[in-house]
C-alpha positions in Angstrom: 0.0 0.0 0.0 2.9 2.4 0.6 3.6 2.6 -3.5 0.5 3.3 -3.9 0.6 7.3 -4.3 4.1 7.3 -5.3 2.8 5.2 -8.4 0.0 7.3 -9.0 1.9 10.6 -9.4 4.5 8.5 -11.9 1.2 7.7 -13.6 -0.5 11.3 -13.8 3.5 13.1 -14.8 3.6 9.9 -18.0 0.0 11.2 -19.0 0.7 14.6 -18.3 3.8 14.0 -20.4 2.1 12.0 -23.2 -0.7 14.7 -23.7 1.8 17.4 -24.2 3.3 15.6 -26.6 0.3 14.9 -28.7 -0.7 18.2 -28.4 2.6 19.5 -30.1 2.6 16.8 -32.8 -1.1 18.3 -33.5 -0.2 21.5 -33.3 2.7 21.3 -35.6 0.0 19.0 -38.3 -2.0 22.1 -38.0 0.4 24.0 -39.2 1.1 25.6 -42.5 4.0 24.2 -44.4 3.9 27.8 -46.6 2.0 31.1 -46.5 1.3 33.3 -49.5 0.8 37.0 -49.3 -0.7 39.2 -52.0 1.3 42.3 -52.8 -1.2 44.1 -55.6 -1.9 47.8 -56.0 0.6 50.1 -55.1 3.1 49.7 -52.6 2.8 52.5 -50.1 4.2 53.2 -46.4 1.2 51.5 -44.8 1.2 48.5 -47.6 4.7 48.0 -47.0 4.3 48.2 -43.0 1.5 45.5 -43.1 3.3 42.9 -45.5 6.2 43.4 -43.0 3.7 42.2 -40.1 2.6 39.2 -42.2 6.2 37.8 -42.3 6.8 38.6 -38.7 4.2 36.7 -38.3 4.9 33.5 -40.4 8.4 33.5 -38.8 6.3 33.4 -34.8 4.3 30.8 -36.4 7.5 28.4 -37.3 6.6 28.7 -41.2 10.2 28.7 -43.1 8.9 29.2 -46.0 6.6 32.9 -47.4 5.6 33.4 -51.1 4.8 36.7 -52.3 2.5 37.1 -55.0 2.8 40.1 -57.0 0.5 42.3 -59.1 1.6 45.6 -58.7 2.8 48.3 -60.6 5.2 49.2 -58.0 5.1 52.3 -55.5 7.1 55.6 -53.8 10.6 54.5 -54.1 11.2 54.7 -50.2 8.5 52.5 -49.5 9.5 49.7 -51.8 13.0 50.2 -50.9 12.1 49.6 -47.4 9.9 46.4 -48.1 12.5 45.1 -50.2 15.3 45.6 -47.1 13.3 44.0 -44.7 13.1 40.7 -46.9 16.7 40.7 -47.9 17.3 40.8 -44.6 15.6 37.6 -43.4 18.0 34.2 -42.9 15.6 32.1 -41.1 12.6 32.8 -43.6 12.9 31.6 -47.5 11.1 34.3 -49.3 9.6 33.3 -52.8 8.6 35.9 -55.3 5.7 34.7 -57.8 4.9 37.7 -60.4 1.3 36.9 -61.1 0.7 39.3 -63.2 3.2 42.4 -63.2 5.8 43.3 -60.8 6.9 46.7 -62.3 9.2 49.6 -60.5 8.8 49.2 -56.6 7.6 45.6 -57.6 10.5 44.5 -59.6 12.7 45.7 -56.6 10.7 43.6 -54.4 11.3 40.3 -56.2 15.0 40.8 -56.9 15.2 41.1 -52.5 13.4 37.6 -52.6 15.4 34.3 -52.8 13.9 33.3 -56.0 11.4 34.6 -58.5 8.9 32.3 -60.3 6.9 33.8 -63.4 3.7 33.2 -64.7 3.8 31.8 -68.5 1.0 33.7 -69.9 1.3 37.2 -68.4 3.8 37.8 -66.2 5.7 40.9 -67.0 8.6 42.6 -64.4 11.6 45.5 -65.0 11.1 49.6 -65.7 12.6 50.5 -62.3 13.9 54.3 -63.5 12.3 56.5 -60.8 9.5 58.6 -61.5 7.9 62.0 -60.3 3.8 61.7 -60.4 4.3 63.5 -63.5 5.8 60.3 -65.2 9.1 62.7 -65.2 12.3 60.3 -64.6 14.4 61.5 -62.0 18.1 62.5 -62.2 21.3 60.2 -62.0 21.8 61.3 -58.8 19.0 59.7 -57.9 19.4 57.0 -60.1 22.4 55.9 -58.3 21.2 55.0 -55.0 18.2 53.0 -56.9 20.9 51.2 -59.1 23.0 50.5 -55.9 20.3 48.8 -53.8 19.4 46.6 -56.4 22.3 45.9 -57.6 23.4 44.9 -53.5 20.6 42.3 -54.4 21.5 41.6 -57.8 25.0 40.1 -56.5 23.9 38.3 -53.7 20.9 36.3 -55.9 23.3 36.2 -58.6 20.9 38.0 -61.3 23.0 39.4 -64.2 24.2 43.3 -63.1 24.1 45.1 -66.1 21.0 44.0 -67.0 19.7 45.5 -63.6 21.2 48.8 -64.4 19.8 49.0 -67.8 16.2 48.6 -65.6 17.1 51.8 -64.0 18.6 54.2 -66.8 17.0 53.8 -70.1 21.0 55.5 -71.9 22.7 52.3 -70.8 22.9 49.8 -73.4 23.7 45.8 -73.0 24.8 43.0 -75.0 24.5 39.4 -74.6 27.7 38.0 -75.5 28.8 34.0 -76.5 32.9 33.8 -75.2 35.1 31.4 -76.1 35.9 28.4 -73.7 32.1 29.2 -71.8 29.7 25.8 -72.1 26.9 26.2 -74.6 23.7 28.0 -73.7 26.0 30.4 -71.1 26.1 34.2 -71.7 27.6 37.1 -70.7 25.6 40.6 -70.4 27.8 43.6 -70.7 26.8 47.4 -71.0 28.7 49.1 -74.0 30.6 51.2 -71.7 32.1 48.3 -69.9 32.9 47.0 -73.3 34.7 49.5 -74.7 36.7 49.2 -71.5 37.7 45.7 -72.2 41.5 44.4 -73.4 41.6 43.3 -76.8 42.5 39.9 -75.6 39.2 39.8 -74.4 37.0 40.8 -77.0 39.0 38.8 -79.3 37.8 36.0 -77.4 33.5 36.7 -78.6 32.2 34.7 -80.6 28.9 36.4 -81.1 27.7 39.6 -79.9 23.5 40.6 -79.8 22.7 43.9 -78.8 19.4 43.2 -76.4 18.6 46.6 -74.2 19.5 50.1 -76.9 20.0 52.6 -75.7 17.1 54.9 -74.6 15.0 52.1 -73.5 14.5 50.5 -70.1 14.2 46.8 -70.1 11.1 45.6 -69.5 10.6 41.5 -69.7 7.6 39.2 -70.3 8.1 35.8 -68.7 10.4 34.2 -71.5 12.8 37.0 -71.2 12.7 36.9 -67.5 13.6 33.0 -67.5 16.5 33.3 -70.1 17.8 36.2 -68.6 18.1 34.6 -65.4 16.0 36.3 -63.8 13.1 33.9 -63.1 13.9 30.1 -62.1 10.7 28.9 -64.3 7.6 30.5 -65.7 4.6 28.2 -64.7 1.4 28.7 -66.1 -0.8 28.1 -63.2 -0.3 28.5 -58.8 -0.4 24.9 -58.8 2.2 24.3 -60.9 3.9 26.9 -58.7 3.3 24.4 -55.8 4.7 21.5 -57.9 7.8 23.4 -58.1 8.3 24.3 -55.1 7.2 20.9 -53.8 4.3 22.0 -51.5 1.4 20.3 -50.7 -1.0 23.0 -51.6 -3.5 22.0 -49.3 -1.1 23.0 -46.2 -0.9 26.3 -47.9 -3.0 29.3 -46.4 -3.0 32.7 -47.2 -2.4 35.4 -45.4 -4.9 38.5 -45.9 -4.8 42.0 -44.8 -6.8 42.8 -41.7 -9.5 45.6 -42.5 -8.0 48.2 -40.5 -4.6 47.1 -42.6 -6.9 47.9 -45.9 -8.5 51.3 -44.6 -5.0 52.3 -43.4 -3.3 51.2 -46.7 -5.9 53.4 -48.3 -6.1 56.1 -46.3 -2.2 56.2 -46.9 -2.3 56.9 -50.4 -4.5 60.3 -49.8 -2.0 61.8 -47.6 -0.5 64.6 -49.5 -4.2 65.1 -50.7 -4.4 65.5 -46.9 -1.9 68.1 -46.2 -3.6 70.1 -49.3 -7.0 69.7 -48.2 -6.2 70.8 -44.5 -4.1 73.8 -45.8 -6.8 75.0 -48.0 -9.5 74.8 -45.7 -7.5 76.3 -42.7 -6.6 79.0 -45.0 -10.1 79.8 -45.7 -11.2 80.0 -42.2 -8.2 82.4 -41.0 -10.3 84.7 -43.8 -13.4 84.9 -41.5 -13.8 85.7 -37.9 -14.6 83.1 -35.6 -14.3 79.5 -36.1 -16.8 77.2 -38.4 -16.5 74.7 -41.2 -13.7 75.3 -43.0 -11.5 75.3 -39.8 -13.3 72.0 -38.7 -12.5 70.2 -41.4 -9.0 71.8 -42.1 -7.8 70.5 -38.6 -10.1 67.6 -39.5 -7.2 66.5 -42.3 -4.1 67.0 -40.4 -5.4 64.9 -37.4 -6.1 62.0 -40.1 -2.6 62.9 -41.7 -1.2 63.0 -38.4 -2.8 59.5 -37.3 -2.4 57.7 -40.2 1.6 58.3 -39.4 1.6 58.1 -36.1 0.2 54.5 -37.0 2.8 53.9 -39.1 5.6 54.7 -36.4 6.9 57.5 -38.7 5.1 60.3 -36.7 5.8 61.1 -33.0 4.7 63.4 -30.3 7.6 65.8 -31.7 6.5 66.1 -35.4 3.1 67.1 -33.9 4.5 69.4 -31.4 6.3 71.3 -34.5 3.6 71.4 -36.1 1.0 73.2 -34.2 4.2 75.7 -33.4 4.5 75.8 -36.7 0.6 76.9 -37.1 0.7 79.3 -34.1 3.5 81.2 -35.2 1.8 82.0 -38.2 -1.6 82.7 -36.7 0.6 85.1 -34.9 1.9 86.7 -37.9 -1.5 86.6 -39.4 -3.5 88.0 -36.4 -1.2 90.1 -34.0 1.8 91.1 -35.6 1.9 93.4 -38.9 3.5 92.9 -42.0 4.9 89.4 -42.3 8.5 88.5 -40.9 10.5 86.1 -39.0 7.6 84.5 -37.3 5.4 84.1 -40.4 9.1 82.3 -42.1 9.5 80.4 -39.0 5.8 79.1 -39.0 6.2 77.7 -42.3 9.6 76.1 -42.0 8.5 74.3 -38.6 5.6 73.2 -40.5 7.5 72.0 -43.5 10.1 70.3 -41.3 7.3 68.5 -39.6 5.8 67.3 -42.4 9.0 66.3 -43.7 9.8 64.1 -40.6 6.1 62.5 -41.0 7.1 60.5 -43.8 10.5 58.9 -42.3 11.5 56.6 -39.5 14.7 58.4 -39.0 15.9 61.9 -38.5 19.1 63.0 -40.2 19.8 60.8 -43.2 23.0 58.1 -42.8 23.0 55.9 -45.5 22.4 56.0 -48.9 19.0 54.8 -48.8 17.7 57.1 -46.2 19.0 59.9 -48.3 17.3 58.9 -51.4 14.2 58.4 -48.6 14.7 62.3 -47.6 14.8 63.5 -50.9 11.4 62.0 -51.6 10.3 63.4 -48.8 11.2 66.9 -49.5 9.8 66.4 -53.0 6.0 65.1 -52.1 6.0 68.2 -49.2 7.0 70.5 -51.6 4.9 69.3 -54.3 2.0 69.6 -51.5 2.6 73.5 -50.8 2.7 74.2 -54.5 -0.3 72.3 -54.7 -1.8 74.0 -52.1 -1.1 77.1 -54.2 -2.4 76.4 -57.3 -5.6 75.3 -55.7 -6.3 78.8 -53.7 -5.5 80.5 -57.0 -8.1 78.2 -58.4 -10.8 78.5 -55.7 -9.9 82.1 -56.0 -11.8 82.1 -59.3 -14.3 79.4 -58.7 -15.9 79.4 -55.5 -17.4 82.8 -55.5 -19.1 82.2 -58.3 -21.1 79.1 -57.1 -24.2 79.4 -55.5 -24.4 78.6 -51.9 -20.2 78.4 -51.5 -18.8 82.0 -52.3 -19.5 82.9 -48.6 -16.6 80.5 -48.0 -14.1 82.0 -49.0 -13.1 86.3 -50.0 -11.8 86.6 -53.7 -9.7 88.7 -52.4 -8.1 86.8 -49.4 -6.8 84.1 -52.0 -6.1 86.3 -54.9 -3.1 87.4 -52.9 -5.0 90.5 -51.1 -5.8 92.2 -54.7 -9.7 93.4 -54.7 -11.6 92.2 -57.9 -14.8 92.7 -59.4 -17.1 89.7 -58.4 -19.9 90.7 -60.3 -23.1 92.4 -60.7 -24.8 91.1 -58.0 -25.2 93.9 -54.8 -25.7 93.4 -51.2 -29.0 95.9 -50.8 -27.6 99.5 -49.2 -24.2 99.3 -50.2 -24.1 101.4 -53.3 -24.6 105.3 -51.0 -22.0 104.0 -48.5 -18.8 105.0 -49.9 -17.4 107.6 -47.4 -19.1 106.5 -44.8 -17.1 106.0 -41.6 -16.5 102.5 -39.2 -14.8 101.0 -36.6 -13.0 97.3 -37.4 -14.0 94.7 -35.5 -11.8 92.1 -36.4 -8.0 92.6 -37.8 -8.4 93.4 -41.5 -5.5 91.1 -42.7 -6.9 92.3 -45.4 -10.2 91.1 -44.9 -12.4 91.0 -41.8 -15.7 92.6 -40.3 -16.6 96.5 -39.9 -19.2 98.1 -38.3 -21.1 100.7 -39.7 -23.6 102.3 -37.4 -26.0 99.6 -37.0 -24.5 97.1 -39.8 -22.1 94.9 -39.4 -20.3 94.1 -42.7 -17.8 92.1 -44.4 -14.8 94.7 -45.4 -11.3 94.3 -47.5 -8.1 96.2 -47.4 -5.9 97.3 -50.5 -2.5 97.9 -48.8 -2.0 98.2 -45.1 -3.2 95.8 -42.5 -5.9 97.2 -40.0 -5.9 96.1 -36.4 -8.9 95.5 -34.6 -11.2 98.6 -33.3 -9.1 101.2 -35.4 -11.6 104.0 -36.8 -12.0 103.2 -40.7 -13.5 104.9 -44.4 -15.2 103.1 -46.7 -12.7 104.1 -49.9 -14.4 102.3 -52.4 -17.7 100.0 -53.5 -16.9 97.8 -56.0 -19.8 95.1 -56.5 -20.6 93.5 -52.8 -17.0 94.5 -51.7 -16.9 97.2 -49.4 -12.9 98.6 -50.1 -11.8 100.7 -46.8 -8.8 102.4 -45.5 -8.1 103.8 -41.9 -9.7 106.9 -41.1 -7.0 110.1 -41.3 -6.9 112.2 -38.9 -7.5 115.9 -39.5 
């Protein structure tokens, strides 16, 4: 009887033991031996973030193995640049690119950072990596460079051919395939012209035939043939299951990994942000033309806070970029409201709110490397693509809105019209035509435009030269239309 409990507990620990174990040999038949995630549409900061998350999270899950299935026409160069680093990084993950359809710019990038690339037969298409402005304008060598130098980083290491790489990027390099003498049949070397005009003539005596594939003033662009002969793609299959077959997977222990729908609202909000910036400008701009505080405003702050969460989301934005900001807008509510003319508050408002903006679209601060520095310069270009934006469309509301029944109490023609008084029409608010002369007091700043009071009638009043601070006495100069035109009162 005294081995009695003693053999119990060895009984309960062997169970215990044997139901952990079958628990783990379940857990690991539940689990994937792949996991495919769809890269399609353009690849932005928040697409790039969330595809990042995906292979996080195959790698918690003990999945070795991640395909990524590319449609996509590609996307900001930081972005992609920043997707394709994370997966050339990974050495405990085996990262398969499959271009589905296309896998252009950004996308091409992508699939060169992946440890192999797989083509479909009928309509897989990939290259056309020269870097664009949203104009369709290419970009300059300098940056150029820095997109030929990360991809040719992964060019080396997957062992893709290099000079047809750079010929993706710049569209004046020119290549030839070259057959050499003692190199087995079916083996060829790619060569820009430049390099080959460099070359011994012991060397180029030893070509036996020379095609010229990539002229000059073209970027190489390749349909799924050209992609497997190049040496780009390991096979073009004609179907995912072939893909499978290849890659010797059962496809039923495949599962796919989709994005969350917070991961799609973010990814599309993402791709509105300068549209944001504008937006918010514009319609803060239009309140700061009118007293008080109403739609416009609402909606203005409205943008930024969306702008501001959308990054803050992303981890690019932080409690500083906001801080500067609002500094930013105070300083030049300051200059706006309190202090005349326009100096070094107004040119410290903007640049705090440019900087801000700036740091709102990067991880890091100053840039180190090459990569962050091509990051920084797209930075500066979408923010300063979004002030001249925001701009062109004042000018443009400038001449539209008043005109539009029901909206030209938005905003003063002459507020955006860069405080010049036009003619807005024939139309007259009852009273005004007797009132030139008369004399007011302001009761807002006229910067140029504000409110006056007239006796019993409060009215909306413009400026033509000097600013007018609040409660100063002030003449009606002028009626033009349903614009009263007034100056400060002289004194005798």
């Amino acid at each position: 009887m005294g081995f009695g409990r003693p053999r119990r507990r060895f009984l309960a620990c062997l169970l215990g033991a044997v139901c952990l174990l079958c628990a783990r040999q379940a857990a690991a038949q539940e689990r994937p031996d792949a996991f495919i995630i769809k890269i399609g549409g353009v690849i932005t900061e928040a697409y790039s973030e969330a595809v990042q998350r995906k292979m996080t999270y195959a790698l918690e899950q003990g999945v070795d193995t991640v395909i990524l299935e590319l449609d996509t026409p590609g996307g900001t160069i930081q972005d992609s640049t920043e997707l394709a680093d994370f997966i050339f990084r990974q050495e405990e993950l085996r990262v398969i690119a499959y271009v589905h359809s296309q896998a252009f710019s950004g996308g091409t990038m992508v699939a060169l950072a992946c440890d192999e690339i797989y083509i479909d037969a009928s309509v897989g298409r990939m290259g056309d990596v020269a870097p664009v402005l949203p104009t369709g304008e290419i970009l300059g060598e300098k940056i150029q460079t820095v997109v030929r130098e990360t991809m040719l980083g992964y060019a080396r290491a997957r062992g893709y051919p290099e000079s047809l790489v750079k010929a993706m990027v710049t569209k004046e390099i020119e290549v030839y395939r070259l057959q050499m003498q003692d190199e087995p049949e079916g083996h060829y070397t790619y060569v820009t012209s430049d390099d080959l005009r460099a070359w011994a003539e012991e060397k180029l005596d030893r070509i036996i035939q020379k095609d010229l594939i990539v002229p000059a003033g073209e970027l190489l662009t390749m349909h799924a043939d050209k992609a497997v002969e190049y040496g780009f793609a390991r096979k073009a299959v004609r179907s995912p299951q072939e893909l499978m077959d290849v890659l010797q997977l059962d496809s039923r222990r495949v599962e796919r990994l989709y994005l969350t729908g917070s991961e799609r609202l973010l990814t599309f909000l993402d791709a509105f942000s300068p549209f944001l910036i504008v937006g918010g400008f514009v319609l803060i701009f239009m309140e700061l033309s009118h007293p008080g505080f109403g739609l416009p405003g609402i909606l203005g702050v409205a943008c930024f806070v969306a702008f501001f969460l959308i990054k803050y989301t992303l981890h690019y934005a932080r409690m500083l970029e906001v801080l500067l900001f609002v500094a930013g807008l105070i300083l030049l509510a300051l200059e706006i409201f309190v202090i005349p003319g326009f100096g070094v508050a107004g040119i410290t408002g903007i640049a705090l709110l440019f900087i801000s903006l700036v740091l709102a679209f990067q991880e890091f601060g100053i840039p180190k490397t090459s990569g962050e520095t091509l990051a920084f310069q797209w930075n500066l270009l979408k923010v300063m693509g979004s002030f001249a934006a925001t701009g062109v469309s004042l000018v443009v509301l400038a001449r539209v809105l008043p005109s539009v029944p029901g909206l030209g109490a938005l905003v003063h023609r002459a507020d955006l019209a860069a405080a010049r008084v036009g003619d807005i029409g024939e139309m007259h608010t009852p009273g005004l035509s007797g009132m030139a002369g008369q004399e007011g007091i302001a009761l807002t700043p006229l910067h140029p435009a504000g409110r006056a009071e007239f006796g019993e009638r409060v009215l909306d009043v413009v400026t033509e030269g000097d600013f007018i601070e609040k409660g100063a006495r002030i003449r009606i100069r002028e009626v033009r239309g349903n614009t009263l035109v007034v100056e400060p009162q002289r004194e005798a």
